[in-house]
C-alpha positions as CSV (number, residue, x, y, z in Angstrom):
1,X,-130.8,-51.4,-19.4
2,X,-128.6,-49.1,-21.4
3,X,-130.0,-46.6,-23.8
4,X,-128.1,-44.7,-26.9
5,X,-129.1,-41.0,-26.0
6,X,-131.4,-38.8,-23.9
7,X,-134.5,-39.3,-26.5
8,X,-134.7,-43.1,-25.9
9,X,-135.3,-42.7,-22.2
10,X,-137.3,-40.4,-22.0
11,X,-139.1,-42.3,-24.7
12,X,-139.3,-45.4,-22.4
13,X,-140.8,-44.0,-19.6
14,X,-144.7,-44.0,-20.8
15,X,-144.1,-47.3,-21.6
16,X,-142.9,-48.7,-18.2
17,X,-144.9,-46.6,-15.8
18,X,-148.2,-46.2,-17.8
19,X,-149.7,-43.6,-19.7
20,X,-150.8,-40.9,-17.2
21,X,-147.9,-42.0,-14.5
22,X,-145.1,-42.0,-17.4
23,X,-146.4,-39.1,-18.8
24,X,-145.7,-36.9,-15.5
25,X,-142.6,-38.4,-15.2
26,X,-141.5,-37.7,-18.8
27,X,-142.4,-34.1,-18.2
28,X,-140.1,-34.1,-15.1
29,X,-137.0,-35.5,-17.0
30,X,-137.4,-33.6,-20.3
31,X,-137.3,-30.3,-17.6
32,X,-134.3,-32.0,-15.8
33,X,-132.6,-32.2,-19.1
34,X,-132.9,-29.1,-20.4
35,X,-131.7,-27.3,-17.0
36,X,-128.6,-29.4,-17.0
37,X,-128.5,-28.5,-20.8
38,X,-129.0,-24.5,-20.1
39,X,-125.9,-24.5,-17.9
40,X,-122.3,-24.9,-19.4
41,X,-120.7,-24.9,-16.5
42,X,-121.6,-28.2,-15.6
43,X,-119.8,-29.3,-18.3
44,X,-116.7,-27.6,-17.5
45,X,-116.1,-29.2,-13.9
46,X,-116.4,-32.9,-15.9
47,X,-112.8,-34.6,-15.9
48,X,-110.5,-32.8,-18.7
49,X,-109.8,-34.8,-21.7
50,X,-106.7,-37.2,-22.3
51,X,-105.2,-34.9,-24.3
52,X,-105.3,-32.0,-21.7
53,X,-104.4,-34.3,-18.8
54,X,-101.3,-35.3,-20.9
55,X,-100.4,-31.5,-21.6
56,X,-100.7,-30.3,-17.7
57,X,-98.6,-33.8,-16.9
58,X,-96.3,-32.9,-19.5
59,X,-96.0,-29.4,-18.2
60,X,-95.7,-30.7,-14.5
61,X,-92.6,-33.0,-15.7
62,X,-90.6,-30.4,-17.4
63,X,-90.8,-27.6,-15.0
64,X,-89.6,-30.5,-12.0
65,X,-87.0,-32.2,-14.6
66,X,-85.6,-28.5,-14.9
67,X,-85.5,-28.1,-11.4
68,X,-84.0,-31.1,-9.6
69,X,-82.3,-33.3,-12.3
70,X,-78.4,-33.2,-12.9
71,X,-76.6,-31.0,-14.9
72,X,-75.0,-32.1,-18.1
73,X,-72.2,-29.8,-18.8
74,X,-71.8,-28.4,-22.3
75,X,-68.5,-29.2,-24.2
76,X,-66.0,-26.5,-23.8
77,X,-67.3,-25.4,-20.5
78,X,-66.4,-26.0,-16.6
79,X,-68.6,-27.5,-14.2
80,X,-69.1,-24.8,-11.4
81,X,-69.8,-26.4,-7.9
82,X,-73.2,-23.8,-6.4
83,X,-72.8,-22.0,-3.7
84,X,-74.9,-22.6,-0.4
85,X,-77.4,-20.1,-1.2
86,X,-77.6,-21.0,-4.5
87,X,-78.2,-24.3,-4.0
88,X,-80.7,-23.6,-0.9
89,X,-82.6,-21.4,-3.8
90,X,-82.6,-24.5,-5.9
91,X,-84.4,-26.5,-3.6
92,X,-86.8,-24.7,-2.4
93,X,-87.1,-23.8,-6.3
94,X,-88.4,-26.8,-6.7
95,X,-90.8,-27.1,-3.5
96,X,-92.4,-24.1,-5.4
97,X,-92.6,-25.9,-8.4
98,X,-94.2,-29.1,-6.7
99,X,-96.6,-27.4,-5.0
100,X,-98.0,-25.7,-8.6
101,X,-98.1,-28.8,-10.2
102,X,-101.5,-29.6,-11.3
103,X,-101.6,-32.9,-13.5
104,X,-103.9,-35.9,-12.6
105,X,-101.9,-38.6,-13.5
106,X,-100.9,-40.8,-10.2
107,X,-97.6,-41.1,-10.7
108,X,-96.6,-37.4,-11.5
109,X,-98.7,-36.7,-8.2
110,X,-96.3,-39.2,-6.7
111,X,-93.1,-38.2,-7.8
112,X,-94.0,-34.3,-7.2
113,X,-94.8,-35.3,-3.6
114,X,-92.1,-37.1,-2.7
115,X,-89.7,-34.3,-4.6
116,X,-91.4,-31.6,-2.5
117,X,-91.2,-34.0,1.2
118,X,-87.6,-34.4,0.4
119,X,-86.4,-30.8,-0.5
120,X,-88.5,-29.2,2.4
121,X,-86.6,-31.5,4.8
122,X,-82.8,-31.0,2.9
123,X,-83.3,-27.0,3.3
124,X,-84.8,-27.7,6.9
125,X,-82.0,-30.0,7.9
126,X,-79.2,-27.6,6.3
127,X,-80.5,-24.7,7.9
128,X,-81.0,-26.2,11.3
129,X,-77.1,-27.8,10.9
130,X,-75.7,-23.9,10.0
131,X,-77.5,-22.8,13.1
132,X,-76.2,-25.0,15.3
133,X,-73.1,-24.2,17.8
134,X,-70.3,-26.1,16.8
135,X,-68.2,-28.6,19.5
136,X,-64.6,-27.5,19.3
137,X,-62.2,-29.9,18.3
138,X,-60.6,-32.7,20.2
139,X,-57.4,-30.9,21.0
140,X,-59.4,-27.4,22.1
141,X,-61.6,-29.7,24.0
142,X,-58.5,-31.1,25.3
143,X,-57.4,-27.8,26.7
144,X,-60.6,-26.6,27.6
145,X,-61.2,-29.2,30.0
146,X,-57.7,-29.1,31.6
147,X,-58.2,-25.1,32.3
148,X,-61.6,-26.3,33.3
149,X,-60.4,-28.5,35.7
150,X,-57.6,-25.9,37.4
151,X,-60.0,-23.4,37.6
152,X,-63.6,-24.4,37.8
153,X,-63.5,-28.0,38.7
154,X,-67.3,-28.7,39.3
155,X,-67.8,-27.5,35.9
156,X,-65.2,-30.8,33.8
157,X,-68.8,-33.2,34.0
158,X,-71.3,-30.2,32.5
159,X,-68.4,-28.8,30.0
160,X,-68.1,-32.7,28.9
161,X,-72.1,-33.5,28.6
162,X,-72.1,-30.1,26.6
163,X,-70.0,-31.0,24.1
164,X,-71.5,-34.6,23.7
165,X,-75.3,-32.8,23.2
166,X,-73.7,-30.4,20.7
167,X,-72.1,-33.5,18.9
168,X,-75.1,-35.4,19.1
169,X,-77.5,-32.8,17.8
170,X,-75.2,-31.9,14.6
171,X,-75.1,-35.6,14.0
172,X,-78.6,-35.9,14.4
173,X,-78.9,-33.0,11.4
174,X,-76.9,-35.1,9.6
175,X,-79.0,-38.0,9.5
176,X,-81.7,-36.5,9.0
177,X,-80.2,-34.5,5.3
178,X,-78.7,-37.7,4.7
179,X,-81.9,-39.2,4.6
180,X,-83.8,-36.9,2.5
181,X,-80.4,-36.8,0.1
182,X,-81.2,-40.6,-0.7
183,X,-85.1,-39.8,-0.6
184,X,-84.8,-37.7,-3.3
185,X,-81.9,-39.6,-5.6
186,X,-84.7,-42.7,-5.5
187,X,-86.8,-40.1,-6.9
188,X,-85.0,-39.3,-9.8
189,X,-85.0,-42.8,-11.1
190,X,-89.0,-42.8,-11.3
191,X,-88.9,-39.6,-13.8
192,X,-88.3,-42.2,-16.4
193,X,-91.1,-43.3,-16.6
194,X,-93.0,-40.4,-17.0
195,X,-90.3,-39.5,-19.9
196,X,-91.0,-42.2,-21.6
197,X,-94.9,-41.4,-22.4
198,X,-94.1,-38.4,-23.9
199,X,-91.1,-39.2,-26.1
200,X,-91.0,-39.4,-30.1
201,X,-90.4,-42.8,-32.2
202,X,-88.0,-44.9,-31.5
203,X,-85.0,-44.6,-33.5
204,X,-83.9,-48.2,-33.9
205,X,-82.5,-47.7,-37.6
206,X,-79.4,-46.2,-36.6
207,X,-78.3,-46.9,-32.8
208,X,-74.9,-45.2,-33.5
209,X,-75.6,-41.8,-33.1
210,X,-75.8,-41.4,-29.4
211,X,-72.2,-41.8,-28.9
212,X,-70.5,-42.7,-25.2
213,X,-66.9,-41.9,-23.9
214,X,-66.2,-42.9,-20.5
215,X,-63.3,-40.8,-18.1
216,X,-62.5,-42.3,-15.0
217,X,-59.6,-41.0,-13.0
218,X,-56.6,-43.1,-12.4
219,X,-54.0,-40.6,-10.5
220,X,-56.1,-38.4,-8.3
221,X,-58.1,-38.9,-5.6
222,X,-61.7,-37.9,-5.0
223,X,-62.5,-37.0,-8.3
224,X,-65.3,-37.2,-10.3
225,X,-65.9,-39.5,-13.0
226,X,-66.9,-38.7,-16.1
227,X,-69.2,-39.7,-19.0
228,X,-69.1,-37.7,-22.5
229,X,-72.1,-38.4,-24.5
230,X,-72.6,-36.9,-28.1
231,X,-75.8,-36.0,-30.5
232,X,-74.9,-38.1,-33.4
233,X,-78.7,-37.7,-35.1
234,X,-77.9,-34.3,-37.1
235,X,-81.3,-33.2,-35.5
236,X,-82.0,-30.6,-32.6
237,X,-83.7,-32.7,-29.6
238,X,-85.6,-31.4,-27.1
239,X,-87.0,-31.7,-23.6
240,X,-84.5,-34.4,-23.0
241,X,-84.2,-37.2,-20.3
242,X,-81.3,-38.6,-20.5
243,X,-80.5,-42.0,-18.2
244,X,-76.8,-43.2,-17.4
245,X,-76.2,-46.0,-15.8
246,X,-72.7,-46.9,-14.6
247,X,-71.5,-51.0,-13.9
248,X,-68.5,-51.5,-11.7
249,X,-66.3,-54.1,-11.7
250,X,-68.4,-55.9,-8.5
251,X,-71.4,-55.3,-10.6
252,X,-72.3,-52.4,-8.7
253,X,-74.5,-50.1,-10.2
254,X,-75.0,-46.5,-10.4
255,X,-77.6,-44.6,-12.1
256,X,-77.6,-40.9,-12.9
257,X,-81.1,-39.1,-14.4
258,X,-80.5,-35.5,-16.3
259,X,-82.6,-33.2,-18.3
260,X,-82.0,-31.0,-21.2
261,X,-84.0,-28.6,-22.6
262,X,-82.2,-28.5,-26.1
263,X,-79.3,-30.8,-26.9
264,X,-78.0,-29.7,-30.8
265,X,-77.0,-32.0,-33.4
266,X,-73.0,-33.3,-33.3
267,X,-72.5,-31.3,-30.2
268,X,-71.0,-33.3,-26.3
269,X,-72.2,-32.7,-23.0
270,X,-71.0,-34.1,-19.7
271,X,-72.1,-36.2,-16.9
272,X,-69.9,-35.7,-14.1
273,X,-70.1,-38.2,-10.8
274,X,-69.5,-38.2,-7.2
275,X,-68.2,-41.4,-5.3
276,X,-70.3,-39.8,-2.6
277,X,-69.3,-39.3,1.4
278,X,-70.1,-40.5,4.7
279,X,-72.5,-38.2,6.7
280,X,-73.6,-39.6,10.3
281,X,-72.5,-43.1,9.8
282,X,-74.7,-43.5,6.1
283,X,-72.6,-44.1,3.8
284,X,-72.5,-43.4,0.2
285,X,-74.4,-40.2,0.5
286,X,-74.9,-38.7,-2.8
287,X,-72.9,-41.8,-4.7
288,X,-73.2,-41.4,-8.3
289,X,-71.0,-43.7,-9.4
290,X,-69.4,-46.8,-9.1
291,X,-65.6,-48.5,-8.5
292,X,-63.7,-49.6,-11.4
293,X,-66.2,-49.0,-14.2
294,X,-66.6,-51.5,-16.9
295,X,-69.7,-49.9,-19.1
296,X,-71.8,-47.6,-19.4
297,X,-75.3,-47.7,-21.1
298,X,-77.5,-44.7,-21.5
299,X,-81.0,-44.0,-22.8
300,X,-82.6,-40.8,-24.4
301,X,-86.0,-39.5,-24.3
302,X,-87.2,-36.4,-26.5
303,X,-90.1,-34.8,-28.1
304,X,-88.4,-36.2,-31.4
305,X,-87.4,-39.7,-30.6
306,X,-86.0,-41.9,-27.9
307,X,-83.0,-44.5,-28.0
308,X,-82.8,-46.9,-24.5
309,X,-79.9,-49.3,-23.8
310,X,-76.8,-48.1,-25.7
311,X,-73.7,-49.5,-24.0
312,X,-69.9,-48.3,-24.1
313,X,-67.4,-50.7,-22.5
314,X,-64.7,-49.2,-20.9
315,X,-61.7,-50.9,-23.1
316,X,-58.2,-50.9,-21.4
317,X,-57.3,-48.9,-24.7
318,X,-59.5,-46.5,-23.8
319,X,-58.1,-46.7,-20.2
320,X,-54.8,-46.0,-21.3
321,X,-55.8,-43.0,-23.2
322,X,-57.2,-41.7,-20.6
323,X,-54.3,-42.2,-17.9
324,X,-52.2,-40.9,-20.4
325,X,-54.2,-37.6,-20.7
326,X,-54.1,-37.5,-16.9
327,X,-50.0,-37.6,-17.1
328,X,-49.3,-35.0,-19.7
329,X,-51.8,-32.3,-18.3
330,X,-51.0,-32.7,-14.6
331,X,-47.6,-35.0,-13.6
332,X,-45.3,-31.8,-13.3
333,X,-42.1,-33.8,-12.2
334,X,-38.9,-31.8,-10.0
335,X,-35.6,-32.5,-9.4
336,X,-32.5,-31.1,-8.1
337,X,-28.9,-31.8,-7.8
338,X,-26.3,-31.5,-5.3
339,X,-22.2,-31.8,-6.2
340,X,-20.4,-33.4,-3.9
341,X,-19.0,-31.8,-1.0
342,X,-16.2,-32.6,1.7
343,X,-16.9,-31.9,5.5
344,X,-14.8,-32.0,8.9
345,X,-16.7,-35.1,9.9
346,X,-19.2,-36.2,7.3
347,X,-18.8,-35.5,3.0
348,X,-21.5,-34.1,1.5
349,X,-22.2,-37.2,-1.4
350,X,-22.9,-36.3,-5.0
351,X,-26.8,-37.1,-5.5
352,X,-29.5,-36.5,-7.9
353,X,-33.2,-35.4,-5.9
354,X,-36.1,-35.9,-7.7
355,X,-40.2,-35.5,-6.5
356,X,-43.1,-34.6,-8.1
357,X,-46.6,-32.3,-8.4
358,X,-49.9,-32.3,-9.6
359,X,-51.0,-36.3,-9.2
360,X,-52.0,-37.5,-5.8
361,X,-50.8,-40.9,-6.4
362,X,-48.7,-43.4,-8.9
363,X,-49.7,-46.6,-8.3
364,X,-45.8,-48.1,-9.6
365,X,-43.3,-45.6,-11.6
366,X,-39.8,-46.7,-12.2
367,X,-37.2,-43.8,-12.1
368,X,-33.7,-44.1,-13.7
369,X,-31.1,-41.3,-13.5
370,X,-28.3,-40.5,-15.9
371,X,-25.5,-38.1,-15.3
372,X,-23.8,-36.1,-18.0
373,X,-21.1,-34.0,-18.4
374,X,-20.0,-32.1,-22.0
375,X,-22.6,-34.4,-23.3
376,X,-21.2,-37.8,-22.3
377,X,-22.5,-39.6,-19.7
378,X,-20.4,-39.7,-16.6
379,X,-21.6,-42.7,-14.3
380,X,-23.7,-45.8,-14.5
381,X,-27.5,-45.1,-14.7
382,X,-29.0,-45.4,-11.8
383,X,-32.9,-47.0,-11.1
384,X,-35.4,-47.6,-8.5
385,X,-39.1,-48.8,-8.9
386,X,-41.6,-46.8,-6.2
387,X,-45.4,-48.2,-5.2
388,X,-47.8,-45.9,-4.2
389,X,-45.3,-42.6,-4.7
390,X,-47.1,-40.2,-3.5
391,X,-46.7,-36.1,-4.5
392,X,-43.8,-34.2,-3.0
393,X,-41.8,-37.5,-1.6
394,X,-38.4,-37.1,-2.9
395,X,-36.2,-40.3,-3.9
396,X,-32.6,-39.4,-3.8
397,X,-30.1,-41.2,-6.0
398,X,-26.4,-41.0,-4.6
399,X,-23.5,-40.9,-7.3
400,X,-19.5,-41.7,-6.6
401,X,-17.7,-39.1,-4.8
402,X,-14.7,-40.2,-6.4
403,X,-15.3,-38.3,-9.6
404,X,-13.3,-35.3,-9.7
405,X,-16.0,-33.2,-11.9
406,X,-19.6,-32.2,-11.8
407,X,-22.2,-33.2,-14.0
408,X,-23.9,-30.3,-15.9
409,X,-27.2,-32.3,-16.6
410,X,-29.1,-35.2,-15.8
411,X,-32.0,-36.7,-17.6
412,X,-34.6,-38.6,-15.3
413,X,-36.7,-41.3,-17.1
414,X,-40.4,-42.2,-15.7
415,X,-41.9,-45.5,-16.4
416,X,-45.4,-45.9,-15.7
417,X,-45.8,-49.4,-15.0
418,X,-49.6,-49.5,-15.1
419,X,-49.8,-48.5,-18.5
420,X,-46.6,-48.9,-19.9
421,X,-45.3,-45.5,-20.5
422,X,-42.0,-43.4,-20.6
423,X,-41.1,-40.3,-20.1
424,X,-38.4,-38.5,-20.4
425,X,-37.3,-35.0,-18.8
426,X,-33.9,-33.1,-18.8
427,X,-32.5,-31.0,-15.9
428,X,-29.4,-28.6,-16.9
429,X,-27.1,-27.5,-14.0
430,X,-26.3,-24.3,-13.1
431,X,-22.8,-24.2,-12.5
C-alpha cells in the first residue's frame, strides 16, 4: 500500500491495529518522525541530485581529458616531442587525477580506473626498463666471448646465459609497457561517450564549418601524418572533444581522441600521427594512423554545440599539392662537374655528377642533363629515369671527350613521375 506523505500513515495506523494498539503505535512513529526530522544530516548523506552528479562527472572528465588526451597543435606553432621526465610527470599526472575523481556515474568510474591501471603500469614498466643493465651488442658480445674464451674458459656458458637473462628481462619490460600503451589507447576511445552527454545542440544547419585538410607524407620516411582541422562557427568553443578517425586504403582504421579547452573562431590546429613501432614482438605500438589514407571524418563535442561525422576525402589533387609542398621545402638537389682529363693509362671522361638532400626517397624521377657553353648548348641532352633514388646516390652522366672546350654550365631537369612535375636547376662552372 502506498501512501502520499507522512500524515496519511500515520493516520492509518488506528485504523488497522485498533484504537488503543494503533494509538501507541502512532505515538511511536509521529516520535520516529520528528527525530529523523530534527537531524539534517541525514539528509545530507542521501544520493546527490542529477544535476550535481552531472557537475562532479563533468568535472572528473575534464581534468582526465586534460591529462591524457592528444595534443592538437596550434597553427603557427611546432609540435615539441616531451622529454622522459616530462612525460613520466604526465602520467603519473594523471594517476593523481584518477585517484581524485569523485563522480558516480559507471562509466567515468570505468574509464578513470582503467586510465589509472594503465599509467601506474607505463611509469612502472619505463622505470624498471631504465634500471635495467643493458646486453652489449652482438659484435661486443662477439669479442667478449672470444677474450672470454682465451682467458677464462669455464666462464663462455655463464657469460652467454647472462646476456640471454638480461635480454629476456628488457624484453619482458617491453611487453609489459607495450601492453599498458594499448590498454590505455582503448581507453581513449570510450571518452566519447562521456563527451557526448555534456555537449551543446547539434549544429546540423551549417555542417561546413568544421573544415578538414589532410597531410600525408609522400618523400620521407617515418613521419607523421597530419590532419589540419579549422573553427569555421565564428564562435569560441569550449571543453572540446574532438574525434578523428583515419581510413586507409585496406580499410584500416585509426582513431585519434583530443581535448581542447578553448578552440577560437576561424583559427587551425593540428593532429599529428604516428605509424607506431614494434616493441617485444607487438606490433603497432602506439599506431595512430593508417597506410594510404583515403578520408578522414571527425566529430566535435563542446559546451556550445557538437558536429559528428564530417568527412574529407583525400583527393589526388590534394595529394599532389601536398607532394609538391614536400619538393619545394625539402628536395635540395647537388651536382658537380668534371672536364675531361687525359691520363698515362686511363682519360679522365668529361661528366656531369648529380645527387641529392633532404627527401629520403623518390619513388621515380627522371633526370636529363644539358651542357652549355657561351650560352649554346654543346652536346646532346642527356637522360635517365631512377626508382627508388634514394638521398646522396650520385648518377653520373658521361659527355664526349672529343670536344675540345669545356662547358661553363649545365642545367639538370627533374621530373617527378608520381605527380607529374618538373623542375629545373642551373649549375655555373667555375673555370
Amino acid at each position: 500500500m502506498n501512501f502520499p506523505d507522512r500524515d496519511s500513515f500515520c493516520a492509518w495506523i488506528p485504523a488497522r491495529l485498533g484504537e488503543k494498539a494503533g494509538t501507541s503505535v502512532w505515538l511511536l512513529v509521529r516520535v520516529a518522525f520528528a527525530c529523523l526530522a530534527s537531524h539534517p544530516v541525514v539528509a545530507q548523506t542521501s544520493s546527490p541530485s542529477r544535476g550535481d552528479a552531472d557537475a562532479v562527472t563533468k568535472a572528473d572528465y575534464i581534468a582526465i581529458a586534460k591529462a591524457r588526451l592528444g595534443t592538437l597543435v596550434p597553427a603557427g606553432k611546432q609540435f615539441e616531442p616531451a622529454r622522459i621526465d616530462t612525460w613520466l610527470a604526465g602520467w603519473r599526472g594523471l594517476i593523481l587525477d584518477c585517484e581524485k575523481a569523485k563522480s558516480p556515474d559507471k562509466e567515468m568510474q570505468f574509464i578513470a580506473a582503467e586510465y589509472r591501471a594503465s599509467a601506474v603500469e607505463l611509469v612502472d614498466s619505463l622505470l624498471a626498463f631504465q634500471a635495467l643493465p643493458r646486453a652489449p651488442g652482438a659484435a661486443q658480445q662477439a669479442l667478449e666471448g672470444a677474450a672470454t674464451a682465451i682467458f677464462s674458459p669455464s666462464q663462455v656458458i655463464s657469460g652467454g646465459k647472462e646476456y640471454a637473462n638480461r635480454n629476456s628481462a628488457l624484453l619482458q619490460t617491453q611487453k609489459r609497457f607495450a601492453q599498458a600503451h594499448q590498454r590505455a589507447q582503448a581507453n581513449d576511445l570510450l571518452m566519447p561517450r562521456v563527451a557526448a552527454r555534456f555537449s551543446g545542440p547539434p549544429a546540423e544547419e551549417n555542417r561546413a564549418w568544421l573544415r578538414i585538410g589532410i597531410f600525408e607524407p609522400r618523400y620521407r620516411f617515418g613521419r607523421t601524418d597530419g590532419v589540419r582541422l579549422t573553427n569555421g562557427s565564428h564562435k569560441t568553443l569550449n571543453n572540446c572533444t574532438v574525434i578523428v578517425r583515419l581510413t586507409g586504403q585496406t580499410g584500416e582504421v585509426a582513431e585519434n581522441v583530443h581535448f581542447l579547452e578553448s578552440w577560437k573562431p576561424d583559427t587551425d590546429v593540428t593532429g599529428l600521427y604516428s605509424a607506431g613501432d614494434e616493441l617485444a614482438g607487438i606490433r603497432n605500438v602506439g599506431r595512430q594512423t593508417v597506410k594510404g589514407i583515403q578520408s578522414v571524418t571527425a566529430s566535435v563535442f563542446s559546451d556550445e554545440m557538437h558536429i559528428t561525422g564530417v568527412t574529407q576525402i583525400y583527393t589526388q589533387e590534394a595529394r599532389r599539392e601536398n607532394a609538391l609542398l614536400e619538393i619545394n621545402g625539402g628536395f635540395k638537389p647537388k651536382s658537380s662537374y668534371r672536364p675531361y682529363t687525359k691520363g698515362l693509362v686511363f682519360d679522365d671522361q668529361r661528366a656531369v655528377f648529380v645527387s641529392y638532400e633532404g627527401l629520403d626517397r623518390l619513388p621515380k624521377v627522371t633526370l636529363t642533363v644539358k651542357c652549355f657553353q657561351d650560352g649554346a648548348q654543346m652536346f646532346d641532352a642527356r637522360s635517365i629515369t631512377v626508382e627508388n633514388w634514394r638521398p646522396n646516390d650520385p648518377k653520373t652522366f658521361v659527355f664526349p671527350s672529343q670536344a675540345v672546350s669545356e662547358a661553363d654550365r649545365w642545367d639538370i631537369s627533374f621530373r617527378f613521375e608520381d605527380i607529374d612535375h618538373t623542375q629545373t636547376r642551373t649549375w655555373n662552372r667555375n673555370r
